[in-house]
Every structure is written in structure tokens, then in C-alpha cells.
N, CA, C and O atoms as a CHARMM CRD file, in Angstrom:
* protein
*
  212
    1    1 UNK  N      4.62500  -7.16800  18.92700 PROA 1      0.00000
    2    1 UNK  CA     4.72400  -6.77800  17.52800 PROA 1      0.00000
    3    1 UNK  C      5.80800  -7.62300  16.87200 PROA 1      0.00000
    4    1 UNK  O      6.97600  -7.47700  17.23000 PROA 1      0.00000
    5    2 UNK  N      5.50500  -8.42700  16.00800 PROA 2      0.00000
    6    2 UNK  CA     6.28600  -9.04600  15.12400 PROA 2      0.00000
    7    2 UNK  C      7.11800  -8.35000  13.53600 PROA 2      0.00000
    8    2 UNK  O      6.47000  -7.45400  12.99400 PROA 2      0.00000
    9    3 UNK  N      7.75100  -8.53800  13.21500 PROA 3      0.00000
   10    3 UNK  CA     8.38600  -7.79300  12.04600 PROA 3      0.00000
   11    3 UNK  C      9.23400  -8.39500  11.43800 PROA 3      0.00000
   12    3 UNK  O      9.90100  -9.31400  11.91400 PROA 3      0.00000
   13    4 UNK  N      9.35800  -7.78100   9.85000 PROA 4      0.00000
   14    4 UNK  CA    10.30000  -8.78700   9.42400 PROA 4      0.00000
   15    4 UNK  C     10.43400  -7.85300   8.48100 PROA 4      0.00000
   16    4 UNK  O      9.88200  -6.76300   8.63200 PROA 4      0.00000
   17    5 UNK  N     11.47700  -8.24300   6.93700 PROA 5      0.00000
   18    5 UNK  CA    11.31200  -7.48200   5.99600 PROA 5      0.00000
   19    5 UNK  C     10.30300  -6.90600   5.30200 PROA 5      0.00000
   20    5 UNK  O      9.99000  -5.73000   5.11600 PROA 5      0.00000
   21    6 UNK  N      9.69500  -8.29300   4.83100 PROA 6      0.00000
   22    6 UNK  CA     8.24500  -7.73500   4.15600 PROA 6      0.00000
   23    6 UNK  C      6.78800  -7.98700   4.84800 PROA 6      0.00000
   24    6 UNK  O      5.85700  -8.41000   4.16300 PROA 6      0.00000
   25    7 UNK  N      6.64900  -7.73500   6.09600 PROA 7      0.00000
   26    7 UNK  CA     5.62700  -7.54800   7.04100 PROA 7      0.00000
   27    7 UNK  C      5.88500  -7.21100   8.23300 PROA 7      0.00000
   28    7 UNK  O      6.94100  -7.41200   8.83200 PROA 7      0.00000
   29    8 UNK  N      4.64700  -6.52800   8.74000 PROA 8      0.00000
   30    8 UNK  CA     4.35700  -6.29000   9.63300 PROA 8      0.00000
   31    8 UNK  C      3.05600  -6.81500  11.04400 PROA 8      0.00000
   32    8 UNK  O      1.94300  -6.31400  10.88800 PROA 8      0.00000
   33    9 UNK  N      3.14900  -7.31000  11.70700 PROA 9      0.00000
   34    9 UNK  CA     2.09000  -7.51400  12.42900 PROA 9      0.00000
   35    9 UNK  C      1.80700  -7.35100  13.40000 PROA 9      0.00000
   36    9 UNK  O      2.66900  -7.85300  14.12100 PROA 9      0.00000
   37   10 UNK  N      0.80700  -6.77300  14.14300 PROA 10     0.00000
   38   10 UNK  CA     0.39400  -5.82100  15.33100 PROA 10     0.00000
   39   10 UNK  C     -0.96800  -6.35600  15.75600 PROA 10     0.00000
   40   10 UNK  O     -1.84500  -6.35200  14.89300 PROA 10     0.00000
   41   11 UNK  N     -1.22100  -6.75200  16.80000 PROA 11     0.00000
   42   11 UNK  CA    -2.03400  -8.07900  17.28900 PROA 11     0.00000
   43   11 UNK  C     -2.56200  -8.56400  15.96300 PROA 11     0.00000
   44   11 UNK  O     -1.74600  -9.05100  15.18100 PROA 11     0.00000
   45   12 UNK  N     -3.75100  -8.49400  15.64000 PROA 12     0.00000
   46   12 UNK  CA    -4.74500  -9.66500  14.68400 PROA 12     0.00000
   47   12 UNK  C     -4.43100  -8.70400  13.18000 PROA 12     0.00000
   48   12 UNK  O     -4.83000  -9.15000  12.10500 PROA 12     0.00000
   49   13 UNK  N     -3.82700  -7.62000  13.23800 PROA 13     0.00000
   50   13 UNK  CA    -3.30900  -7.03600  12.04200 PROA 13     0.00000
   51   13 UNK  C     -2.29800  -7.37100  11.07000 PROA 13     0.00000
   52   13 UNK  O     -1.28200  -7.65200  11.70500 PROA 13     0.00000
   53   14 UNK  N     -2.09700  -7.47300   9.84800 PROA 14     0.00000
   54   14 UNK  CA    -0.91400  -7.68500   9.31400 PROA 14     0.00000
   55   14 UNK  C     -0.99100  -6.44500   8.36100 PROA 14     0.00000
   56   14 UNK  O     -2.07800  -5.95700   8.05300 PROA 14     0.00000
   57   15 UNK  N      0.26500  -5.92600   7.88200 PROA 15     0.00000
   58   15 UNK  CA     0.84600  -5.13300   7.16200 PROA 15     0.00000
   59   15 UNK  C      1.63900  -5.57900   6.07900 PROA 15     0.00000
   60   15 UNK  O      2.76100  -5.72600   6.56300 PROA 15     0.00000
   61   16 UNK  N      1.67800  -5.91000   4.73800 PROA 16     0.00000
   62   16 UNK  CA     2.54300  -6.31400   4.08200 PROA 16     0.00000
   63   16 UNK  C      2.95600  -4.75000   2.90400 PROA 16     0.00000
   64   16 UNK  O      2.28900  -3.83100   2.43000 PROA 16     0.00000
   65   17 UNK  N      4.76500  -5.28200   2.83600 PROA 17     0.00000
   66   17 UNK  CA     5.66200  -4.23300   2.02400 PROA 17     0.00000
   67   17 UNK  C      6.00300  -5.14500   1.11400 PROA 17     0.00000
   68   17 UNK  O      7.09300  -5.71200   1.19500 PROA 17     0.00000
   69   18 UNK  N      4.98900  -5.45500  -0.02600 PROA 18     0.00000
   70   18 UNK  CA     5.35200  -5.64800  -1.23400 PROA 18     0.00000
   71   18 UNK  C      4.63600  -5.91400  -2.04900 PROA 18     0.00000
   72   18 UNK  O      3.52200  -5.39100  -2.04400 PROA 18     0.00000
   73   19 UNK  N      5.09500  -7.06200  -3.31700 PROA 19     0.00000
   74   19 UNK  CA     3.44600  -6.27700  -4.48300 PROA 19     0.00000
   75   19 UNK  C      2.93700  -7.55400  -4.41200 PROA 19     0.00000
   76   19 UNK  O      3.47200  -8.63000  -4.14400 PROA 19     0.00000
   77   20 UNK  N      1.80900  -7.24700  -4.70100 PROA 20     0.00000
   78   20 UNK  CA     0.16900  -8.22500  -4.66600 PROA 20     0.00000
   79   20 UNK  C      0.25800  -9.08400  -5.35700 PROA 20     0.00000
   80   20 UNK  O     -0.55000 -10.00200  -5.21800 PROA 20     0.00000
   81   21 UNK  N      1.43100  -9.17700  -6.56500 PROA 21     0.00000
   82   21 UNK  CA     1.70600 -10.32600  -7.31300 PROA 21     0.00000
   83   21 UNK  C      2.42600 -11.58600  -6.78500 PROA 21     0.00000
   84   21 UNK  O      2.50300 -12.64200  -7.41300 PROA 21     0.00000
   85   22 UNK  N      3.06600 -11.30400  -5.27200 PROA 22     0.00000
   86   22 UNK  CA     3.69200 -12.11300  -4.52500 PROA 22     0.00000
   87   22 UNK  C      2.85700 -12.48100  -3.43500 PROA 22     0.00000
   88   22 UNK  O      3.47700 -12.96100  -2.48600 PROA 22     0.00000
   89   23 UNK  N      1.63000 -12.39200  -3.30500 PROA 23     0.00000
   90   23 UNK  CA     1.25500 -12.50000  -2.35700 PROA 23     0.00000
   91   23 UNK  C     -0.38500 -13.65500  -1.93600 PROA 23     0.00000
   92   23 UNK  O     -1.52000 -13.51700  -1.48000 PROA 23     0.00000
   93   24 UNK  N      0.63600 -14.87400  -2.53800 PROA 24     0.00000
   94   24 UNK  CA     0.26800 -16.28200  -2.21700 PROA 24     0.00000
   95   24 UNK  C     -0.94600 -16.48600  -1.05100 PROA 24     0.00000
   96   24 UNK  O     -2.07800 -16.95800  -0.94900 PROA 24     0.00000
   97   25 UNK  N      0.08200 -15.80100  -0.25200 PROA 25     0.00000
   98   25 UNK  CA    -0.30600 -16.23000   1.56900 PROA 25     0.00000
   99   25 UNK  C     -1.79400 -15.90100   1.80200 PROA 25     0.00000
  100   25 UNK  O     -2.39500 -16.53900   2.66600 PROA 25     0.00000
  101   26 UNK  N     -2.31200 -15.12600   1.22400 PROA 26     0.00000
  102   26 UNK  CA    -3.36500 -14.13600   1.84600 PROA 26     0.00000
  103   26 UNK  C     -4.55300 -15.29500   1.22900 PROA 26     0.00000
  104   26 UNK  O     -4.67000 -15.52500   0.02500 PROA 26     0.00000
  105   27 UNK  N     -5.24900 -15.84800   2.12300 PROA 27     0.00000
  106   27 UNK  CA    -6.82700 -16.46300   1.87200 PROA 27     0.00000
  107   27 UNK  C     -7.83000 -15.37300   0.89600 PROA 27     0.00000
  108   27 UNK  O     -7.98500 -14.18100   1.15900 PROA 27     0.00000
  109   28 UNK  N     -8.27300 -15.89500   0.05900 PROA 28     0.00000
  110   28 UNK  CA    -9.66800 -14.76700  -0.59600 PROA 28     0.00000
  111   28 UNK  C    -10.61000 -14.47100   0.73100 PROA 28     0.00000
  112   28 UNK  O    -10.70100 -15.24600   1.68400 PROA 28     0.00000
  113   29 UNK  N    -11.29300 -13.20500   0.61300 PROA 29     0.00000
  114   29 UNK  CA   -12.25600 -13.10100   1.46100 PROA 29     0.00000
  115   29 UNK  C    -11.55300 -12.21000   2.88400 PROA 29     0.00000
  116   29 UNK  O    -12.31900 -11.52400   3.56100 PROA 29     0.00000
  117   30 UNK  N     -9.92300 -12.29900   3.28600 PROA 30     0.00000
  118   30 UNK  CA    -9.42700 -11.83700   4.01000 PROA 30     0.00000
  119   30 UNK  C     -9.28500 -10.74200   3.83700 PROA 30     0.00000
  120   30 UNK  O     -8.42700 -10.59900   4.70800 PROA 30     0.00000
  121   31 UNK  N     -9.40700  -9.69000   3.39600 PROA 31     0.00000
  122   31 UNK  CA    -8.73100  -7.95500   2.88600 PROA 31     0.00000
  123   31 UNK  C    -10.09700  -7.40100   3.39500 PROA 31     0.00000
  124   31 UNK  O    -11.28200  -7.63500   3.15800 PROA 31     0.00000
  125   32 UNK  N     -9.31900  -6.47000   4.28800 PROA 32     0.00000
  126   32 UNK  CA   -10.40100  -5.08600   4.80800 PROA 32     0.00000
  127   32 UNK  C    -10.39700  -4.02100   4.08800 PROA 32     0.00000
  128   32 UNK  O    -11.46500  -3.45700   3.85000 PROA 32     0.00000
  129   33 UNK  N     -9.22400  -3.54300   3.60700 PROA 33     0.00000
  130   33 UNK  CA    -8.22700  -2.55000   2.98100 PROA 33     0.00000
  131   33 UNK  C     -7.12400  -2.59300   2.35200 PROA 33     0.00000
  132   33 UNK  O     -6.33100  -3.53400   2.37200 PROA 33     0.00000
  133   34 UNK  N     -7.00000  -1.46100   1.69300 PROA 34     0.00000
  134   34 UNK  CA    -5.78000  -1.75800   0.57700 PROA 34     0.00000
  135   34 UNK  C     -5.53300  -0.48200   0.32300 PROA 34     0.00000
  136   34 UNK  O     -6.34400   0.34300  -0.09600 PROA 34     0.00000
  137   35 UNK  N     -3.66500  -0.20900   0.74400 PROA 35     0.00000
  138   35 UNK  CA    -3.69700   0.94200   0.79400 PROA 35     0.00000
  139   35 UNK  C     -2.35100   0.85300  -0.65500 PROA 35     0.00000
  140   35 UNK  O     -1.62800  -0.13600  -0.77600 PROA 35     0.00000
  141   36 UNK  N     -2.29500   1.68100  -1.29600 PROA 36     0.00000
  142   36 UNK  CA    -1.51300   1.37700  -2.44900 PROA 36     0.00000
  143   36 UNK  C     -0.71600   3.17700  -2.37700 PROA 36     0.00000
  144   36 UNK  O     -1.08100   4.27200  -1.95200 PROA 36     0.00000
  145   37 UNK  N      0.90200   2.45000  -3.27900 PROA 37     0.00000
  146   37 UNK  CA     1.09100   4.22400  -3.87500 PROA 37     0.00000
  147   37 UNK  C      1.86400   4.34600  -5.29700 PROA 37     0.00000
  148   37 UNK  O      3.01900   4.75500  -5.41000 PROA 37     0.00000
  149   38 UNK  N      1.06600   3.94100  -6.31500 PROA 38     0.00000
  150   38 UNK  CA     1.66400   3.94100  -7.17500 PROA 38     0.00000
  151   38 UNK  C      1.78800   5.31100  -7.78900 PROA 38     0.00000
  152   38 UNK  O      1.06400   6.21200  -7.36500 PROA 38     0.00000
  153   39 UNK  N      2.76300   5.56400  -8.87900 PROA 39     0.00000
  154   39 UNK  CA     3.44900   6.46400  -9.45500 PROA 39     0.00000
  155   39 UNK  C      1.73500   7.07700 -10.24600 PROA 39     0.00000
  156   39 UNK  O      1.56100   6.85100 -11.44300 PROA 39     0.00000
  157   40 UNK  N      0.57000   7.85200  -9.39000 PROA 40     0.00000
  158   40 UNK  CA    -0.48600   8.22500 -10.78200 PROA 40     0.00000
  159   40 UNK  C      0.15800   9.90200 -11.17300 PROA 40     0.00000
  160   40 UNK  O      1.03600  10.59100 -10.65500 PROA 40     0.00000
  161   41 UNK  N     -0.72300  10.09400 -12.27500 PROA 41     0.00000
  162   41 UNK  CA    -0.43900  11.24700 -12.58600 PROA 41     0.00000
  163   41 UNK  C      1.26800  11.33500 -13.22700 PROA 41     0.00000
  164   41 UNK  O      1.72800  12.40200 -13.63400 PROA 41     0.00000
  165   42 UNK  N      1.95300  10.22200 -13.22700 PROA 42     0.00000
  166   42 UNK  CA     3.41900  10.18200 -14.07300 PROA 42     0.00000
  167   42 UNK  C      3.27500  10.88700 -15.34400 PROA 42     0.00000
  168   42 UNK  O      2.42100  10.68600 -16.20700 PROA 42     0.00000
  169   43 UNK  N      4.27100  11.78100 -15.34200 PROA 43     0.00000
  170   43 UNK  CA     4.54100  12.69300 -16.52200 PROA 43     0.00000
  171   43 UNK  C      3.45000  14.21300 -16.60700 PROA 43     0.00000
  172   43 UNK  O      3.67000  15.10000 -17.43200 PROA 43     0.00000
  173   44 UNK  N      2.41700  14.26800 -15.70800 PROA 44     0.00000
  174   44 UNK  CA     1.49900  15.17300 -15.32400 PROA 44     0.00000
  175   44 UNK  C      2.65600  16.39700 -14.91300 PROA 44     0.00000
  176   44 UNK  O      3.63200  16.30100 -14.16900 PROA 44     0.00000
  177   45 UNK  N      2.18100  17.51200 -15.65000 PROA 45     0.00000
  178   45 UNK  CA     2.92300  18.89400 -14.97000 PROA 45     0.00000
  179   45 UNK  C      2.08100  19.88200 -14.72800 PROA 45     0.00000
  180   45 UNK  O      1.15200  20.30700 -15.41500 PROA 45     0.00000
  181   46 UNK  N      2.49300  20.22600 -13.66300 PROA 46     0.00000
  182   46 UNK  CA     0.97500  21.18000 -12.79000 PROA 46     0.00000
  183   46 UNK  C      1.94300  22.40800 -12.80600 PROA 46     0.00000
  184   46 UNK  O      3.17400  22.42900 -12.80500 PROA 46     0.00000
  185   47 UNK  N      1.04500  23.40700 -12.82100 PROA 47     0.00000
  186   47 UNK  CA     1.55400  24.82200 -13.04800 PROA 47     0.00000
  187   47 UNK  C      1.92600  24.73900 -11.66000 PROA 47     0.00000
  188   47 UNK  O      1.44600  23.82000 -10.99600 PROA 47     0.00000
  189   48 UNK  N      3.17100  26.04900 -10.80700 PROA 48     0.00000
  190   48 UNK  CA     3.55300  26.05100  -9.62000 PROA 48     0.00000
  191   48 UNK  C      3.11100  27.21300  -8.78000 PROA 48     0.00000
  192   48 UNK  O      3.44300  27.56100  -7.64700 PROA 48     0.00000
  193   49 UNK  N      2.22700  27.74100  -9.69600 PROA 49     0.00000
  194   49 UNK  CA     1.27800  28.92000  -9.19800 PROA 49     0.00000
  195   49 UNK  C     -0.32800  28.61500  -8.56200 PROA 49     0.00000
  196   49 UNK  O     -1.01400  29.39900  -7.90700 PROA 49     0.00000
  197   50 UNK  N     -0.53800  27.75100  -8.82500 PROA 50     0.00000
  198   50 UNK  CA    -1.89500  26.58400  -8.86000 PROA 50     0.00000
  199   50 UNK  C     -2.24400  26.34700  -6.90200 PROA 50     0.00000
  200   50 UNK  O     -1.34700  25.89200  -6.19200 PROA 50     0.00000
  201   51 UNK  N     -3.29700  26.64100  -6.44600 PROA 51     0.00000
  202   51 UNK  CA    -3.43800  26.52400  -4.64600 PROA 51     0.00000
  203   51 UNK  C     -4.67900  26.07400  -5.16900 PROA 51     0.00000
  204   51 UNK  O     -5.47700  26.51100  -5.99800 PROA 51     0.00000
  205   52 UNK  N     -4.59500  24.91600  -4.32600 PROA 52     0.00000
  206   52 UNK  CA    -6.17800  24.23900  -3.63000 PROA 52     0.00000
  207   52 UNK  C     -6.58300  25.28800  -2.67900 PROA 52     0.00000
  208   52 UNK  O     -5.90300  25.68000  -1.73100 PROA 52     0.00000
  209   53 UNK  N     -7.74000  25.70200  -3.01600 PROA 53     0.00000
  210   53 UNK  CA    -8.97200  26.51100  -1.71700 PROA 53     0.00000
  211   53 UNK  C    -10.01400  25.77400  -1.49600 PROA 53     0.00000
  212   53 UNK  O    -10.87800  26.14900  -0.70400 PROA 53     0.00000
């Protein structure tokens, strides 16, 4: 397992920690997945009485 600040790699896997606007390296056609976590629902206020069933 290789590592560094902004990646990760685990045999033929890579992991990258940062944004897609920096991210030169990556060939088109290479991406399996894309896992993202941006801020959705910002400023959304959910009642605190509220249960998923």
C-alpha cells in the first residue's frame, strides 16, 4: 500500500483526497466511481421529531 497526502493506492486501486479541479493525472475513460461529499441540503432544517420508517 502506497500513500501519500493526497492519495491513496491499494494494488491496481487508487484513491484520491482532493477536488476534481486538480486532477490532471487521471486519463479520460479511467473512472469506475466517484464517491463525493459535498455540503447538499446546506441551510435545509429538518424538524427533530421527524424518524425514517
Amino acid at each position: 500500500m502506497q500513500e501519500s497526502s493526497k492519495m491513496l493506492v491499494i494494488g491496481n486501486q487508487t484513491v484520491y483526497f482532493k477536488s476534481s479541479e486538480e486532477m490532471n493525472e487521471i486519463q479520460d475513460g479511467t473512472i469506475d466511481i466517484i464517491i463525493t461529499s459535498p455540503p447538499y441540503n446546506r441551510g435545509k432544517h429538518y424538524s427533530s421529531d421527524s424518524k425514517a420508517e
